[in-house]
DSSP file (Angstrom, degrees, kcal/mol; ACC not computed):
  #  RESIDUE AA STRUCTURE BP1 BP2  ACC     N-H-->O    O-->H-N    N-H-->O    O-->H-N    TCO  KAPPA ALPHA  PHI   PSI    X-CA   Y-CA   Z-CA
    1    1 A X              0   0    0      0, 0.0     0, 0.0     0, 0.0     0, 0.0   0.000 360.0 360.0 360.0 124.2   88.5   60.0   62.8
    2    2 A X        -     0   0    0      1,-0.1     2,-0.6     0, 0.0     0, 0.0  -0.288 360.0-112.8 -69.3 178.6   90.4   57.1   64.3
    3    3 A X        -     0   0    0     15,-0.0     2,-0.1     0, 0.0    -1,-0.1  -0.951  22.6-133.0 -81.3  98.1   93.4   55.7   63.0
    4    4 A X        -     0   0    0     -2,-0.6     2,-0.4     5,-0.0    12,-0.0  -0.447  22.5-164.3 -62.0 142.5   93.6   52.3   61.5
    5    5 A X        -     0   0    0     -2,-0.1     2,-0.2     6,-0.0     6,-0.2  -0.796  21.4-126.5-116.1 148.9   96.2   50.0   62.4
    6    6 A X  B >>  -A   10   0A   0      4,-2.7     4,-1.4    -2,-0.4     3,-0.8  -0.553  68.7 -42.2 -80.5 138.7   97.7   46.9   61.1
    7    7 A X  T 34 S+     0   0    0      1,-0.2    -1,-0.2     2,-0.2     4,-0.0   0.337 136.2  16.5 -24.8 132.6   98.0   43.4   64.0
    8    8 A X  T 34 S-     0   0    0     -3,-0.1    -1,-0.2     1,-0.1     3,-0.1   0.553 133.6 -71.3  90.2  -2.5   99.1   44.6   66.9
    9    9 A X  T <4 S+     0   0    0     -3,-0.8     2,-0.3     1,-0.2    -2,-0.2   0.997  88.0 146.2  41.6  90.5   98.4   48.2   66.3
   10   10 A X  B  <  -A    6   0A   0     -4,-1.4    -4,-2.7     2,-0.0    -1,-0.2  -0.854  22.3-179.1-101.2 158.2  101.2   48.6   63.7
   11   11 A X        -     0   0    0     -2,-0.3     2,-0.2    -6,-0.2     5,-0.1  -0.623  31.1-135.7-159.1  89.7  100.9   50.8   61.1
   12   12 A X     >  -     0   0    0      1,-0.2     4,-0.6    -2,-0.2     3,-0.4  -0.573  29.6-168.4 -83.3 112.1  103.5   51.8   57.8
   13   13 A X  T  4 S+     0   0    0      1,-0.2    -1,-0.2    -2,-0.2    12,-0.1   0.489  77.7  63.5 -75.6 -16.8  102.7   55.6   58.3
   14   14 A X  T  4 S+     0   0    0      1,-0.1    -1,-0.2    11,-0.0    -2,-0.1   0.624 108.4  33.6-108.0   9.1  104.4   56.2   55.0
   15   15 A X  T  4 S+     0   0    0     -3,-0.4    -2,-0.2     3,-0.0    -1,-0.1   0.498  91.6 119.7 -97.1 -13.7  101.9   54.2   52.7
   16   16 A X     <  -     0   0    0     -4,-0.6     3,-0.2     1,-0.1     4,-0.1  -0.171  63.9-145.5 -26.5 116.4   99.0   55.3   55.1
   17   17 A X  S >  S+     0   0    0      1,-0.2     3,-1.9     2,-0.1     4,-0.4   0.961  99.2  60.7 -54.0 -41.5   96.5   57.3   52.8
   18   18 A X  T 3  S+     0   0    0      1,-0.3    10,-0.2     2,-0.1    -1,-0.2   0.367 105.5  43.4 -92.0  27.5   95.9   59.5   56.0
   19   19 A X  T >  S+     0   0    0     -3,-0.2     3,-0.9     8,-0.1    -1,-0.3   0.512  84.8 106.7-148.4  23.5   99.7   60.7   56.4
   20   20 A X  T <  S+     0   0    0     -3,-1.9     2,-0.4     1,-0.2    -2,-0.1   0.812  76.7  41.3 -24.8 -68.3  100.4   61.5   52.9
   21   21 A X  T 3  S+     0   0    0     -4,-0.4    -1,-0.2     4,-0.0     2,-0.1  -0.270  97.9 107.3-103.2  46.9  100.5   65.3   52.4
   22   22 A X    <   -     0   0    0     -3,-0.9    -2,-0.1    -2,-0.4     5,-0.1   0.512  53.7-169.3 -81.4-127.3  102.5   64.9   55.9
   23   23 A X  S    S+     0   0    0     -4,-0.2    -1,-0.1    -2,-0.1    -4,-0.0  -0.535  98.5  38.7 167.8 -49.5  106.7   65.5   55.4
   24   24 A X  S    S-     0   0    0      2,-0.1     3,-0.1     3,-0.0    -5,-0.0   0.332 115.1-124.0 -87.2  -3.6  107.2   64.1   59.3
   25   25 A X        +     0   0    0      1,-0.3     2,-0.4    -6,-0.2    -5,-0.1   0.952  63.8 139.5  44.1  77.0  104.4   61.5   58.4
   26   26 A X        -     0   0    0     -7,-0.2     2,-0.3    -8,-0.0    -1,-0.3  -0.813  54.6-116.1-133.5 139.7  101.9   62.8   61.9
   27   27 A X        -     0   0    0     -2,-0.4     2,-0.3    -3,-0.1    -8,-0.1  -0.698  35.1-158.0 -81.5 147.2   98.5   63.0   61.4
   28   28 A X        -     0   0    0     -2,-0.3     2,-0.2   -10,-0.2    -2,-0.0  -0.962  21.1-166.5-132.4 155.7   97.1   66.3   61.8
   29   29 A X        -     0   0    0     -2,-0.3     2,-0.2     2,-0.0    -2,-0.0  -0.749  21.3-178.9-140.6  89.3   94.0   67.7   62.5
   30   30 A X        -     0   0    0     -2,-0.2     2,-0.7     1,-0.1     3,-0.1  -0.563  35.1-128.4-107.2 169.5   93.7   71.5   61.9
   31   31 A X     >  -     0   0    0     -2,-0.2     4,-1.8     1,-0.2     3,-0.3  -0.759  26.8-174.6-105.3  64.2   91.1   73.9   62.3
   32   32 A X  H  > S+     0   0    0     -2,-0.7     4,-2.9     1,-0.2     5,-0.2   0.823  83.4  53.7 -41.4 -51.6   91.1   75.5   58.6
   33   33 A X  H  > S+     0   0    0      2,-0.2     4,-1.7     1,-0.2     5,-0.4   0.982 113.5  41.6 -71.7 -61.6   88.4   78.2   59.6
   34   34 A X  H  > S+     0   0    0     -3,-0.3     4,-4.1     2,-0.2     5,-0.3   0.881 111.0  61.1 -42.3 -44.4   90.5   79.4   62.6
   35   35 A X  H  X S+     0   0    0     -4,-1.8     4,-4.3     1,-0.2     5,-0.4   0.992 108.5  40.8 -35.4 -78.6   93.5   79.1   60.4
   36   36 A X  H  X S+     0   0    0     -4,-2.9     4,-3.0     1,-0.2    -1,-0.2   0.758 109.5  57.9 -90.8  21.1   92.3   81.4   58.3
   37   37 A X  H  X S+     0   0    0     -4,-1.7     4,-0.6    -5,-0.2    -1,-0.2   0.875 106.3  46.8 -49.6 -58.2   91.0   83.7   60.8
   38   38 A X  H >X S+     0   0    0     -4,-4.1     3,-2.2    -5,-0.4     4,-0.5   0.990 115.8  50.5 -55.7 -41.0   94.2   84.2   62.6
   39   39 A X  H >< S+     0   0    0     -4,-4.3     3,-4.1    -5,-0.3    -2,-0.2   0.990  94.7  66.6 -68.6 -39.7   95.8   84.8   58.7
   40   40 A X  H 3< S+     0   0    0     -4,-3.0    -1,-0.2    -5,-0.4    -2,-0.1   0.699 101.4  51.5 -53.0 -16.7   93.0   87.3   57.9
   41   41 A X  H << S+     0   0    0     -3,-2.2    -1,-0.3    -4,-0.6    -2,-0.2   0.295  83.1 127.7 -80.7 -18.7   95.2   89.6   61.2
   42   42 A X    <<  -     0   0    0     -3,-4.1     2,-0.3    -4,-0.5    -3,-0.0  -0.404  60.2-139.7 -64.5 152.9   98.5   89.0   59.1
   43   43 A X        -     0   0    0      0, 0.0    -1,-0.1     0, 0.0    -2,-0.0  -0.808  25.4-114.7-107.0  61.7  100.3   92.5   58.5
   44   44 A X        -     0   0    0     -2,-0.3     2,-0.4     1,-0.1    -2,-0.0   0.487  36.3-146.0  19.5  95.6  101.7   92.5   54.8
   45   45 A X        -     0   0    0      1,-0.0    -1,-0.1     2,-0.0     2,-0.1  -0.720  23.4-106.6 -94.1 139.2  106.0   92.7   54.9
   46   46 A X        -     0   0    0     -2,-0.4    -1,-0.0     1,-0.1     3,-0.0  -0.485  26.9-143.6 -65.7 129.6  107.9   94.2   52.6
   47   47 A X  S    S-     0   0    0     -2,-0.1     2,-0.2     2,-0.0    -1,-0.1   0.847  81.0 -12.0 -63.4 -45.6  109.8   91.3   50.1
   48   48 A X  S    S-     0   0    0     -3,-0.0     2,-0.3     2,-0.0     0, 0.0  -0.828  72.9-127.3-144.7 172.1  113.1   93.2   49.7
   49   49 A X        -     0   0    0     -2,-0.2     2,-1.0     2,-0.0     8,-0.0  -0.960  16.0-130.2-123.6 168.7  114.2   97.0   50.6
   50   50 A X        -     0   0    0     -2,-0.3     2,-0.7     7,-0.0    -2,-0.0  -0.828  20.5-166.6 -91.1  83.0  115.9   99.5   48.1
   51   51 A X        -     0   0    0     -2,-1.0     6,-0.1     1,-0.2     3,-0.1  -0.658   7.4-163.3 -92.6 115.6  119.1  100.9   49.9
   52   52 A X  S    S-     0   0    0     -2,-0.7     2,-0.4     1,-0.2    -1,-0.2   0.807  78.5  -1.3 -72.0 -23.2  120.4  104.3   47.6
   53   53 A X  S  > S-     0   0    0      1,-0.2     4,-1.1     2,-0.1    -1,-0.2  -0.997  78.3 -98.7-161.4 175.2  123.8  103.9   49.7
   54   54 A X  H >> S+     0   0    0     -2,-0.4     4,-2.5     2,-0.2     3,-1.4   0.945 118.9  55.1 -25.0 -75.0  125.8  101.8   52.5
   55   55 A X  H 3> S+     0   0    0      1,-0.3     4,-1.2     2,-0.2     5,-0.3   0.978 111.1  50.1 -67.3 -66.9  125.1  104.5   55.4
   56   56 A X  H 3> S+     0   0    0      1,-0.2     4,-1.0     2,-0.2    -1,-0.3   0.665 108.3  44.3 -65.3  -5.1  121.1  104.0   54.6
   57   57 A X  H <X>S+     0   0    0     -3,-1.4     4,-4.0    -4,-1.1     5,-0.5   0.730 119.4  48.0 -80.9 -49.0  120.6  100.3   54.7
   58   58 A X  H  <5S+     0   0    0     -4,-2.5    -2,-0.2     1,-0.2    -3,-0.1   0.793 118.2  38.6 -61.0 -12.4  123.0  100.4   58.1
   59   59 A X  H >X5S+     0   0    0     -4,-1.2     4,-4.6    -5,-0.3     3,-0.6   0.817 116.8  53.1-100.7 -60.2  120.9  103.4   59.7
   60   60 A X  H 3X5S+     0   0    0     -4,-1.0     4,-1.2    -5,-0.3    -2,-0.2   0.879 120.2  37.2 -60.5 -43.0  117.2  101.6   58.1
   61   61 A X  H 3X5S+     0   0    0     -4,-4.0     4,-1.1     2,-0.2    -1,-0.3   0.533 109.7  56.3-105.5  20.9  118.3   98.3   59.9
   62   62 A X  H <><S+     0   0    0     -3,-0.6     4,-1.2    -5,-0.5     5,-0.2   0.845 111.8  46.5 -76.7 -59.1  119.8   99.6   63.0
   63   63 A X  H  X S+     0   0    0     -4,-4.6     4,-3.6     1,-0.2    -2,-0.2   0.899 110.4  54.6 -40.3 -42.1  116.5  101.3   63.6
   64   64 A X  H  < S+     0   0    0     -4,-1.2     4,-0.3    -5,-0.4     5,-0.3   0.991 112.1  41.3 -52.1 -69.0  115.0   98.2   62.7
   65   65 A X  H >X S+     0   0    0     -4,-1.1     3,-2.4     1,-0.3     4,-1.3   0.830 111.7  53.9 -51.5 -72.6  117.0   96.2   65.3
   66   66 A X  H >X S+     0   0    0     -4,-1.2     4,-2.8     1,-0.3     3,-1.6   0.772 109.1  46.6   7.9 -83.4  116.7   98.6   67.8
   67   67 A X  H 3< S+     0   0    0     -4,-3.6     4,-0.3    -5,-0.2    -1,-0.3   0.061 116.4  52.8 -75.8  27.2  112.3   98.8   67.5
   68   68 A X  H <> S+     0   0    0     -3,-2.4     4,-0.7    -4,-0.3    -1,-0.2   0.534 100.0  48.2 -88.3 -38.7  112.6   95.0   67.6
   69   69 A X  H <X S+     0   0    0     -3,-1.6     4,-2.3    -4,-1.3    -2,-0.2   0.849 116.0  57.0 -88.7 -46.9  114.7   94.5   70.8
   70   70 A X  H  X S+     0   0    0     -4,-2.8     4,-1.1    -5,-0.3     3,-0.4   0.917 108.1  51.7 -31.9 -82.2  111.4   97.5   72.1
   71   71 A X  H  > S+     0   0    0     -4,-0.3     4,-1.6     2,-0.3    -1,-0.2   0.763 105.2  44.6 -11.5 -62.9  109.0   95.0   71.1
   72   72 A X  H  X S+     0   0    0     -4,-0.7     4,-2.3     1,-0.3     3,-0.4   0.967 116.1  53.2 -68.5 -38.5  110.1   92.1   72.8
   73   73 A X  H  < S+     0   0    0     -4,-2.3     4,-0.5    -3,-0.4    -1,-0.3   0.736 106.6  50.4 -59.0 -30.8  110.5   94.3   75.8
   74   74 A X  H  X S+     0   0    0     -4,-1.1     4,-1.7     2,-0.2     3,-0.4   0.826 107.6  50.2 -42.2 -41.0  107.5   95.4   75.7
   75   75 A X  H  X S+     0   0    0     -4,-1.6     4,-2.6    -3,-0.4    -2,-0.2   0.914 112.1  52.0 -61.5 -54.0  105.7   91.9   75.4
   76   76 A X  H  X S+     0   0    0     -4,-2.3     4,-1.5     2,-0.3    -1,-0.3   0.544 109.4  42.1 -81.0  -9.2  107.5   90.8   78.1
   77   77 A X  H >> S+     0   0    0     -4,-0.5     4,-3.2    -3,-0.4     3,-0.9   0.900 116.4  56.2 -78.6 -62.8  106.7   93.7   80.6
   78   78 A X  H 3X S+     0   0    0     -4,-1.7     4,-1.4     1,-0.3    -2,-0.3   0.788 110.5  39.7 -43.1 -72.2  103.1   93.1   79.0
   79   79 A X  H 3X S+     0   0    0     -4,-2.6     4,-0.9     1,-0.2    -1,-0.3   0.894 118.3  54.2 -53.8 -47.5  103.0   88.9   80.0
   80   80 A X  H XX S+     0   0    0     -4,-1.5     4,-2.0    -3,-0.9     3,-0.8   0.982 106.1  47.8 -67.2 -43.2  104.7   90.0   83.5
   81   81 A X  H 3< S+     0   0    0     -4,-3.2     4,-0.5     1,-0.2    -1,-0.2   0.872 108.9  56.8 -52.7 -22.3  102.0   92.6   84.3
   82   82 A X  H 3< S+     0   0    0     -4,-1.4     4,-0.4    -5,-0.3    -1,-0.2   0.761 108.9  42.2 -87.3 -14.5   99.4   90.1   83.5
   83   83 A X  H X< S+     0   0    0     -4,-0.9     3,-1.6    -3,-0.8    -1,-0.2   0.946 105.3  59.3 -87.5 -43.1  100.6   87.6   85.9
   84   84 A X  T 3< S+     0   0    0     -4,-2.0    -2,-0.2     1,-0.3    -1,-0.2   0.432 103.7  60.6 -90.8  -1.1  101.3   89.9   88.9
   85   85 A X  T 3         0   0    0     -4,-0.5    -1,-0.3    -5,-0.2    -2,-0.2   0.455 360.0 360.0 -85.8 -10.7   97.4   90.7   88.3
   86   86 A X    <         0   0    0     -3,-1.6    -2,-0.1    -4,-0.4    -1,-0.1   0.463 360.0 360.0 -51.0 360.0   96.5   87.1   89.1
């Protein structure tokens, strides 16, 4: 869908029906059925945790941090091997 514009191509994007339910006032054009394809792969997170003392929240997210800083290193060995196969 094109845009209409006002003389000159000018345009007040913030009485514009088509940039309404914007907050940055852009047009957008999304692909709802991919959208929720990709969401239909989201992984559930837990809201809050329950720590019974000090020493187990500090242990539960050290581990966390730890298998996070794995992750990234992994991805990124993972993106370099795939280029050095190019």
């Amino acid at each position: 869908m094109q845009t209409k514009v006002g003389v000159g191509g000018s345009m007040n994007i913030q009485e514009s029906d088509e940039f309404k339910t914007s907050k940055f006032f852009c047009k957008t054009d999304f692909d709802m059925k991919e959208i929720k394809q990709e969401e239909a792969g989201y992984l559930p997170l837990p809201k809050f945790y329950v720590f019974k003392s000090r020493d187990e929240r500090e242990r539960i997210l050290y581990r966390n941090f730890v298998q996070v800083g794995q992750d990234v290193k992994a991805m990124i060995a993972d993106i370099s091997n795939k280029k050095n196969a190019k």
